[in-house]
C-alpha positions as CSV (number, residue, x, y, z in Angstrom):
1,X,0.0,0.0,0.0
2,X,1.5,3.2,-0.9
3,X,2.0,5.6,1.8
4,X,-0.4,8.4,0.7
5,X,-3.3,5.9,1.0
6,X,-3.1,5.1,5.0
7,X,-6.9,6.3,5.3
8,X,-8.7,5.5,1.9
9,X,-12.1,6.5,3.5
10,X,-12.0,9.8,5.0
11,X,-9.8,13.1,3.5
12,X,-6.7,13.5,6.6
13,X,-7.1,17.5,5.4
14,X,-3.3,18.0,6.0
15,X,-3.8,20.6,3.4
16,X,-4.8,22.9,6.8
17,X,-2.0,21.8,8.5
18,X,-0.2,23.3,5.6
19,X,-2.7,26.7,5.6
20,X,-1.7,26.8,9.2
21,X,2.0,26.6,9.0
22,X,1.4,29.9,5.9
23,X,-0.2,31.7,8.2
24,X,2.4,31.3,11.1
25,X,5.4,32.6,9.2
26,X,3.6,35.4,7.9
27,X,3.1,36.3,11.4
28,X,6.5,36.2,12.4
29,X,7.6,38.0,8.9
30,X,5.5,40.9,9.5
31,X,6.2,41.1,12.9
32,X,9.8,41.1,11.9
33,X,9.6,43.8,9.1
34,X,7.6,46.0,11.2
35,X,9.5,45.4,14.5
36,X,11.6,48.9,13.6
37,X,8.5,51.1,13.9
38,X,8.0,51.1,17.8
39,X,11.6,52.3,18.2
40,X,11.2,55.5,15.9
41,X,11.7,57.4,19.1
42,X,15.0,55.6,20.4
43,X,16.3,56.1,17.4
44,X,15.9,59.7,16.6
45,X,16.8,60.7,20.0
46,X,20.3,58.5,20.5
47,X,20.9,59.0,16.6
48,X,19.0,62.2,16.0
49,X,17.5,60.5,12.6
50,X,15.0,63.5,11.0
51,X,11.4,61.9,10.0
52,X,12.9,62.0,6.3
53,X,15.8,60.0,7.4
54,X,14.1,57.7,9.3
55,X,11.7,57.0,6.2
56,X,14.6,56.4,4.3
57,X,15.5,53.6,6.5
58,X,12.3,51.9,6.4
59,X,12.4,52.1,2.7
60,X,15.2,50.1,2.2
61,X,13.5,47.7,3.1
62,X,11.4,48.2,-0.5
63,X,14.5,48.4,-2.3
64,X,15.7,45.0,-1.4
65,X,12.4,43.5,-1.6
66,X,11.7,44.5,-5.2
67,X,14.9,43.4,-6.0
68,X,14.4,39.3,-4.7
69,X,10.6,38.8,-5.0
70,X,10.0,39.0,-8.8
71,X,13.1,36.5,-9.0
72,X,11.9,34.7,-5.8
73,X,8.8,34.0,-8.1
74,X,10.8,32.4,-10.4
75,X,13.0,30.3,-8.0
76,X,9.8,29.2,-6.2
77,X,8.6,27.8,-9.5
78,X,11.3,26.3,-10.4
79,X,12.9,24.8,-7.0
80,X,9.7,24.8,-4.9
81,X,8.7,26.1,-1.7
82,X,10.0,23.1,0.6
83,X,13.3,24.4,-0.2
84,X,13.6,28.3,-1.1
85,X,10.9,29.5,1.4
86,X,13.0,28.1,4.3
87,X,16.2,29.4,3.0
88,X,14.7,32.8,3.3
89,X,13.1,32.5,6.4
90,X,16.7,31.6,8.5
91,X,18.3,34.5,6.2
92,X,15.6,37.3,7.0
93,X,16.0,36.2,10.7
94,X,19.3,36.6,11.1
95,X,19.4,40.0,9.5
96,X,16.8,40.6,12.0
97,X,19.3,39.5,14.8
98,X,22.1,42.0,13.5
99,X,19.9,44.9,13.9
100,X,20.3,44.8,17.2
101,X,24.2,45.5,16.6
102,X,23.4,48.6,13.7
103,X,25.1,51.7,15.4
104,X,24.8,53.9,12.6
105,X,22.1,55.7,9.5
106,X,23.6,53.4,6.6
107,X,24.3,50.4,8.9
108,X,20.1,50.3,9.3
109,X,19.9,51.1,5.8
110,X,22.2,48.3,4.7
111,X,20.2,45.8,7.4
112,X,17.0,46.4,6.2
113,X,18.0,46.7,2.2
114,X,19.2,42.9,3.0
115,X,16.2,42.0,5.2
116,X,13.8,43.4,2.3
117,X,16.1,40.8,-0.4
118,X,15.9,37.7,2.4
119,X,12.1,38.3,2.1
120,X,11.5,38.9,-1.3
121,X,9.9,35.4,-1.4
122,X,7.6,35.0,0.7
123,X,4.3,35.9,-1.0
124,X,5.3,34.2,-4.1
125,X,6.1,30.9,-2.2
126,X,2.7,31.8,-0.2
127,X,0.4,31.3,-3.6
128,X,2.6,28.8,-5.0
129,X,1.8,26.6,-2.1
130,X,-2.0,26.8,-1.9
131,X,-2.0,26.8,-5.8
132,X,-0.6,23.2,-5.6
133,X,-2.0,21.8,-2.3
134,X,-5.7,23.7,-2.2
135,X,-8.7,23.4,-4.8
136,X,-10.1,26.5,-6.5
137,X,-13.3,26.8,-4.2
138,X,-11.4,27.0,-1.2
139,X,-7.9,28.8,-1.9
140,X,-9.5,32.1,-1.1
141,X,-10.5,31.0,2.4
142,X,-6.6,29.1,2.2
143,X,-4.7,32.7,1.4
144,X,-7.2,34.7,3.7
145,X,-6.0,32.3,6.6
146,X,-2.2,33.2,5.6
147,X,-2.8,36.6,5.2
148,X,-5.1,37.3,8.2
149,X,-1.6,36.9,9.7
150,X,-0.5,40.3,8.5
151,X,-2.5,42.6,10.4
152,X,-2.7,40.1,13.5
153,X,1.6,40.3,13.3
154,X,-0.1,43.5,14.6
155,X,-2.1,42.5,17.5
156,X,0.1,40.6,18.6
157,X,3.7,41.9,17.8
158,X,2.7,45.4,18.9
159,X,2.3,44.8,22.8
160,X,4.8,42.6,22.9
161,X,7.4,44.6,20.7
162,X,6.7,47.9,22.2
163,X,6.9,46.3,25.8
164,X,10.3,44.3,25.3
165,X,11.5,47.8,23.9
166,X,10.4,49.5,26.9
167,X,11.6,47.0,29.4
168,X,14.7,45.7,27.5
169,X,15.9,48.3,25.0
170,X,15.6,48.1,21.0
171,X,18.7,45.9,20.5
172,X,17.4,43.0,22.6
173,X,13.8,43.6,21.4
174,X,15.4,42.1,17.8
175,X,17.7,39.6,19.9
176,X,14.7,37.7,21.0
177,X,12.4,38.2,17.3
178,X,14.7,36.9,15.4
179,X,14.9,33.2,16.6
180,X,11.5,32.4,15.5
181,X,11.4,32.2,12.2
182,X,14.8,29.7,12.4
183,X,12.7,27.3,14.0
184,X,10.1,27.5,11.6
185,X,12.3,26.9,8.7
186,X,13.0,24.3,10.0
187,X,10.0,21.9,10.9
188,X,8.6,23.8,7.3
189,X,11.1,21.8,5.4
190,X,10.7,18.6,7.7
191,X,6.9,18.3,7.4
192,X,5.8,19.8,3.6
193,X,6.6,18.5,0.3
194,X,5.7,21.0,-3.1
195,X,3.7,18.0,-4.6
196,X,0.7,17.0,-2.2
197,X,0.9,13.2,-3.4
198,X,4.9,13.2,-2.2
199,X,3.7,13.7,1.1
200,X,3.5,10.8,3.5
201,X,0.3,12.4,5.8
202,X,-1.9,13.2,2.5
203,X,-4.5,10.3,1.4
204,X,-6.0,9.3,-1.8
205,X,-9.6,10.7,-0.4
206,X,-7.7,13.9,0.3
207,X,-6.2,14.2,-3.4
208,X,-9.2,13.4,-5.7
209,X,-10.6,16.3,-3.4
210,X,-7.6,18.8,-4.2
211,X,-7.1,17.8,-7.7
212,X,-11.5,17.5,-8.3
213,X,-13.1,19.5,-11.0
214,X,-10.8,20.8,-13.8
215,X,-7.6,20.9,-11.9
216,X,-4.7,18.9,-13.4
217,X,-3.4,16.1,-11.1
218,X,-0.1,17.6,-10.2
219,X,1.2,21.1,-11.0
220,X,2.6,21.5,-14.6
221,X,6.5,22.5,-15.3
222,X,5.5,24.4,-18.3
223,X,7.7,27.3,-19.6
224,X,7.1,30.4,-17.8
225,X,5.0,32.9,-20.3
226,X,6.6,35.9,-19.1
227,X,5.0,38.0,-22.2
228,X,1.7,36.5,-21.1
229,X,2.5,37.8,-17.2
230,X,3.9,41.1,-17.9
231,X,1.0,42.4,-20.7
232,X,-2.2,40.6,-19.5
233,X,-4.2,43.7,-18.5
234,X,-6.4,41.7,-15.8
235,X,-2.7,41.3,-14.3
236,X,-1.8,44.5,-15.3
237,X,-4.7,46.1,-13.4
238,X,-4.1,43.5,-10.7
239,X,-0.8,44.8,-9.9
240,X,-1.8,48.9,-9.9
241,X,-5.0,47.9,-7.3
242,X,-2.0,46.4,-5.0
243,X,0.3,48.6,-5.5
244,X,-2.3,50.7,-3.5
245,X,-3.0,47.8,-1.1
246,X,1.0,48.0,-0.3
247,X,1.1,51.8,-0.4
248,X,-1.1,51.4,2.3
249,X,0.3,48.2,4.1
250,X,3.6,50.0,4.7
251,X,2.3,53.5,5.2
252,X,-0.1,51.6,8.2
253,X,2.6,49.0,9.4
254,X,5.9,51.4,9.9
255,X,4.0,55.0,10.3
256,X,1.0,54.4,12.7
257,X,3.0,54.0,15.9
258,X,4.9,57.7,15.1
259,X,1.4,58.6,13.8
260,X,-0.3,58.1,17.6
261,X,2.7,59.4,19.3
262,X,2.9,62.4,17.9
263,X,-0.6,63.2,16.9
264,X,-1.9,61.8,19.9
265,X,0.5,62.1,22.4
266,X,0.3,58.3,23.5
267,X,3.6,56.6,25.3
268,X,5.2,53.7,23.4
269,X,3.2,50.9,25.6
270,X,-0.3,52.8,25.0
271,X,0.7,52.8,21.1
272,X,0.7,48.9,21.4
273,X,-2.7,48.7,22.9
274,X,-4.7,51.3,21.1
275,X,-3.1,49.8,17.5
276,X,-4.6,46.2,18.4
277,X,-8.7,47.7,17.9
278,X,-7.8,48.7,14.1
279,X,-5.5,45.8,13.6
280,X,-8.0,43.6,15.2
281,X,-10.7,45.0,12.8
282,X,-9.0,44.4,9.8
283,X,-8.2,40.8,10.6
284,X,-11.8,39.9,11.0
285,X,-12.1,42.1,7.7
286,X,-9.6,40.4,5.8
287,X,-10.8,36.6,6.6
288,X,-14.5,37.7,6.2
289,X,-13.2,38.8,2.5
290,X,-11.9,35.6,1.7
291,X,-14.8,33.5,3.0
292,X,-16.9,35.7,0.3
293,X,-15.1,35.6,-2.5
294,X,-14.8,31.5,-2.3
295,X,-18.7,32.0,-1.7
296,X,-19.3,33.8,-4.4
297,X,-17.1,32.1,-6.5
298,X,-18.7,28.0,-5.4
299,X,-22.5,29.8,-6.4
300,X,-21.4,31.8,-9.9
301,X,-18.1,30.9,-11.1
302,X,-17.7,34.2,-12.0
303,X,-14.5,35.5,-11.0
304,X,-15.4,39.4,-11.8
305,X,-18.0,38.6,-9.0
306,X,-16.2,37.3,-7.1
307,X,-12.6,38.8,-7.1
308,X,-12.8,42.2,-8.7
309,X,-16.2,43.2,-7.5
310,X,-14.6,42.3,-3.5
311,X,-11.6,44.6,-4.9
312,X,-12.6,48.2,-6.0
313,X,-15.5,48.1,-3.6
314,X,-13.5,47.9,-0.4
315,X,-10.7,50.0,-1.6
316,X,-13.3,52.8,-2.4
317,X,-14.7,52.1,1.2
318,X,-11.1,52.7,2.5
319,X,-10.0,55.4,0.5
320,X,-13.6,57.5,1.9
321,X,-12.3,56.2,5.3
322,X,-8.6,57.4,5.6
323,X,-10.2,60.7,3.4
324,X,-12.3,61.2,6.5
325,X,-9.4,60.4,9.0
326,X,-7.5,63.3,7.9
327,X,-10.3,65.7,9.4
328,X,-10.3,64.1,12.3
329,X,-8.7,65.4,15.7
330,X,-9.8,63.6,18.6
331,X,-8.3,59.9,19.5
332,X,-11.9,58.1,19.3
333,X,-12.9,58.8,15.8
334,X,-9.2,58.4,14.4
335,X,-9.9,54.9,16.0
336,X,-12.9,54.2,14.2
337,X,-12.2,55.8,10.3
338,X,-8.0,54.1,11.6
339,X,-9.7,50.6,11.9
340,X,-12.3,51.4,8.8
341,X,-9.6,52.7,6.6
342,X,-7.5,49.6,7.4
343,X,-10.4,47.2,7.3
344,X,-11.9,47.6,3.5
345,X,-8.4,48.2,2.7
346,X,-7.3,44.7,3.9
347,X,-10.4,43.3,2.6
348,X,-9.4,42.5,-0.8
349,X,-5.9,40.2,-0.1
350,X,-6.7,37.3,-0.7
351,X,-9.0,37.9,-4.0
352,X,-5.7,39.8,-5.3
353,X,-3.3,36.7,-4.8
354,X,-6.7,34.5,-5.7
355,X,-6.2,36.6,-9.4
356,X,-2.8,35.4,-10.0
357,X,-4.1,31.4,-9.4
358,X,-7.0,32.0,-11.5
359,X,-5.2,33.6,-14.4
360,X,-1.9,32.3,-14.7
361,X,-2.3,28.6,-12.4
362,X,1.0,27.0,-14.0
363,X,3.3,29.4,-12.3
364,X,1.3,31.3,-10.0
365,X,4.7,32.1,-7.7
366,X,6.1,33.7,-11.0
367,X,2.8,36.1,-11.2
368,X,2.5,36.3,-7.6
369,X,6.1,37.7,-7.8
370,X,5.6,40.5,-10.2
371,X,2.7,41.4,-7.9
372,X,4.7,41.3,-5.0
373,X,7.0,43.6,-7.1
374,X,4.2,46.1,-7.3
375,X,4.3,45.8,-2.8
376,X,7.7,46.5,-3.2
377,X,7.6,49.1,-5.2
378,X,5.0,50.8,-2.5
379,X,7.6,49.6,0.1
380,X,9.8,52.0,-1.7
381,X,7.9,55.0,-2.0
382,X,5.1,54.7,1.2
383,X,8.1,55.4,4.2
384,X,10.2,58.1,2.3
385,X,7.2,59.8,1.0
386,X,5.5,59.6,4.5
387,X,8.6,61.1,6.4
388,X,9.0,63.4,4.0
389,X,5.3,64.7,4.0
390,X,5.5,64.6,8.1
391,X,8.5,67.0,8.1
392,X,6.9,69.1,5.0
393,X,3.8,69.9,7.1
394,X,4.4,68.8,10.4
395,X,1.5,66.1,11.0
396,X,-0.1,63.5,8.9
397,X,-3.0,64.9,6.9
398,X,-1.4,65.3,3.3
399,X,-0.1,61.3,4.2
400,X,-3.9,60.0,4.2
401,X,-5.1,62.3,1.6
402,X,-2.4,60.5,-0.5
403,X,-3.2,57.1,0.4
404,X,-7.0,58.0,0.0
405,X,-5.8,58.9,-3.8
406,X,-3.9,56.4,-4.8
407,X,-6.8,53.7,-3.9
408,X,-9.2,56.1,-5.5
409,X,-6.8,55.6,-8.8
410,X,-6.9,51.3,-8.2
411,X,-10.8,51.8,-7.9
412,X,-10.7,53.2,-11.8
413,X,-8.2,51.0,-12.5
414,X,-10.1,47.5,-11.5
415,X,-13.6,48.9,-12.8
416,X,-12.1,49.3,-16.3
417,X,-10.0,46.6,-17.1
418,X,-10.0,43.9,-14.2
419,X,-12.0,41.5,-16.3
420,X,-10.7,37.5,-15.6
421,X,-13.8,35.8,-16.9
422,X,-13.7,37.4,-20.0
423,X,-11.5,35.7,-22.7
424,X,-8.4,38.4,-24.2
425,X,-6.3,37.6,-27.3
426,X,-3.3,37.0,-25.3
427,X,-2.8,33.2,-23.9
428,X,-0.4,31.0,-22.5
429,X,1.6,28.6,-24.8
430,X,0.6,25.2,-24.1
431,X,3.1,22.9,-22.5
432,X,4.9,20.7,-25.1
C-alpha cells in the first residue's frame, strides 16, 4: 500500500496543517519587518534621525524587496517552496538579529536593504503553495488564513514589541524576534513537500478532493509565459490595485506607531494597545473577505464577482475612510475611520493573490512575484514619501489624503480593465 493511502475513507485534510504553518510565518515575517516602527523614538533621539531620514530607512526595506521577490517567483517555481521558502526565512531572521548591533544611519539602511532581499519570497512561495495543495473553491479562504496573519503580526507583535523595547531596550527587542522564524524553517522543510501526493500524511480521499473539478493532477513545469505575465491587463490592473493595497500596508505597518505618538500624544506601551482595535478589525475584515469571495465564486463561477467586485469596492470604502481620517482630531474617531480605513483596505488580499491562481495557475509564484513587485515598489515609495510629508507639514493629513488617492486611482483601475472571466487575445503557450 503506498503511503499516501493510510486512510482511503476519509480526507486526513493536512492541506490545513499546511494553511496553518502559511499563516504562522507570515506572522513572524511581518512582525519582523515591522518590529523597527516602535523604536522611531529611540532612534531619533540617540541618533537624531530626522522623519525624512528615518523613512529612508524603512524604505530600504522596499528596495531589497523588489529586488528578490519577482526573481523569488521564479526560484519558487522552479525549486519549490520546501526548499527556497526556508532558505529565506533563517536569512531574513538573522538580518533581524544583526539589527540589534546597527550603530549607525547606513548600517540600518544596509540591514534592512538585506532583510527586504531575504524576504522577497515569501508571498510568491505563499500562492505557489496553496496553488498546488488547495482546490479552487477553497484557496481564497486558504490565502485569507495566511494573510489574516499580516495585520494580526499586529495585534500581537505590537504589545509585545513595544513592551520588550520598553523594558529591555531596541537591540534585545530584535535579539529575542529573530529566533522564531529559524525554528520555523525548519519543521517547514521537515513536514511539507511541493507536490501533495509526495507527502506521506496526505491520502488518496484527500487528493481526488484537491485535484477535483478541472484541476490537473499535479502542477505542470511548463515554460514560464513571461510576455503573457507582464501584458495581461487583468494582471496589469491587478498589480496597480495592490500597489495601492501595499502603499497602504507600509504606510499603516511602519508609520501608525509615530502617527499616535505624535498626533496623539500616547507613550510607546499605550501605542501597542490602542493599534490592536484597528488591527483587530482588519483581521476579521480580511478573513471575512476571503470567506466571500470563495462563496461567491462556489455559487457563480464568475471570477469578476467574485474577485474584482470584492476589490474596487473595499478600496473605495477605504480610501472614503482614511479621506475622512485626515479631518479628524480627537483619538476616538481616528480609531474608528483608523480601523475602517485599514479594514476595506485589507479586505481584498486574498482575491488579489486569488487573481494570479486563476489567471496564470501554472506558475502562480512567477505572477504572484511581479505582484509582490508592485508591494515592493510601495515599500519604496510609502516610508520616504510619509517622512517626507511629516516633516513638510508637520502632522499626517497630506499622508492620508495620499493614500485616499492612490486607492481612488486602483478603484478606476479595477472597474475598467480587471475582467478575468472574459477571454483576451493573449494566452499562454501550451506545454509541449
Amino acid at each position: 500500500m503506498s503511503k499516501n493511502k493510510v486512510n482511503p475513507v476519509g480526507r486526513t485534510n493536512y492541506r490545513w496543517v499546511v494553511s496553518g504553518l502559511i499563516f504562522l510565518i507570515t506572522l513572524v515575517n511581518f512582525i519582523d519587518r515591522s518590529a523597527i516602527s516602535f523604536i522611531i523614538a529611540p532612534l531619533k533621539q540617540e541618533f537624531h534621525f530626522t522623519d525624512t531620514e528615518f523613512g529612508f530607512i524603512l524604505s530600504a526595506f522596499g528596495m531589497g524587496y523588489i529586488l528578490l521577490t519577482v526573481f523569488g517567483g521564479w526560484l519558487v517555481d522552479v525549486w519549490g517552496a520546501r526548499f527556497v521558502w526556508p532558505i529565506a526565512a533563517v536569512a531574513w531572521s538573522l538580518c533581524v538579529g544583526f539589527l540589534g548591533f546597527a550603530g549607525s544611519f547606513w548600517g540600518f539602511v544596509g540591514l534592512r536593504f538585506l532583510l527586504g532581499v531575504a524576504e522577497g519570497p515569501h508571498f510568491p512561495a505563499m500562492t505557489r503553495s496553496i496553488s498546488n495543495w488547495l482546490s479552487p473553491s477553497e484557496r481564497a479562504r486558504a490565502l485569507s488564513i495566511g494573510l489574516v496573519a499580516i495585520p494580526l503580526s499586529s495585534v500581537i507583535g505590537a504589545p509585545i514589541t513595544s513592551y520588550l523595547v520598553a523594558d529591555f531596550g531596541w537591540r534585545a527587542m530584535f535579539f529575542i524576534i529573530s529566533s522564531i522564524g529559524v525554528v520555523w524553517g525548519i519543521v517547514w522543510y521537515l513536514v511539507f513537500r511541493d507536490k501533495p501526493q509526495e507527502c506521506r500524511y496526505v491520502n488518496q480521499a484527500e487528493l481526488d478532493y484537491i485535484y477535483s473539478g478541472t484541476e490537473q493532477k499535479g502542477p505542470k513545469q511548463a515554460p514560464i509565459q513571461w510576455r503573457y505575465i507582464l501584458t495581461h491587463p487583468v494582471l496589469i490592473a491587478n498589480n496597480i490595485a495592490y500597489f495601492a493595497y501595499g502603499y497602504m500596508l507600509f504606510f499603516a505597518t511602519l508609520w501608525l506607531p509615530g502617527y499616535f505618538s505624535s498626533q496623539h500624544g500616547l507613550n510607546l506601551k499605550a501605542v501597542g494597545w490602542y493599534l490592536t482595535i484597528p488591527w483587530l478589525i482588519s483581521a476579521a475584515f480580511l478573513k471575512f473577505g476571503g470567506i466571500l469571495s470563495d462563496y461567491l465564486h462556489k455559487k457563480t463561477g464568475r471570477n469578476r464577482l467574485a474577485r474584482s467586485h470584492i476589490i474596487w469596492s473595499s478600496q473605495l470604502l477605504s480610501a472614503i475612510s482614511f479621506m475622512i481620517l485626515g479631518f479628524t482630531d480627537s483619538l476616538s474617531l481616528s480609531i474608528v475611520f483608523l480601523s475602517l480605513g485599514l479594514g476595506f483596505g485589507f479586505m481584498p488580499h486574498s482575491a488579489f493573490f486569488s487573481v494570479n491562481i486563476d489567471v496564470a495557475k501554472e506558475r502562480a509564484g512567477s505572477a504572484q512575484g511581479i505582484t509582490s513587485g508592485s508591494l515592493a515598489l510601495a515599500g519604496i515609495i510609502a516610508p520616504a514619501m510619509t517622512g517626507w510629508l511629516i516633516d513638510l507639514t508637520g502632522d499626517f493629513q497630506c499622508a492620508f489624503f495620499l493614500l485616499a488617492g492612490l486607492s481612488g486611482i486602483a478603484v478606476l483601475t479595477v472597474l475598467l480593465f480587471h475582467h478575468p472571466d472574459r477571454e483576451w487575445s493573449l494566452r499562454p503557450a501550451s506545454p509541449s
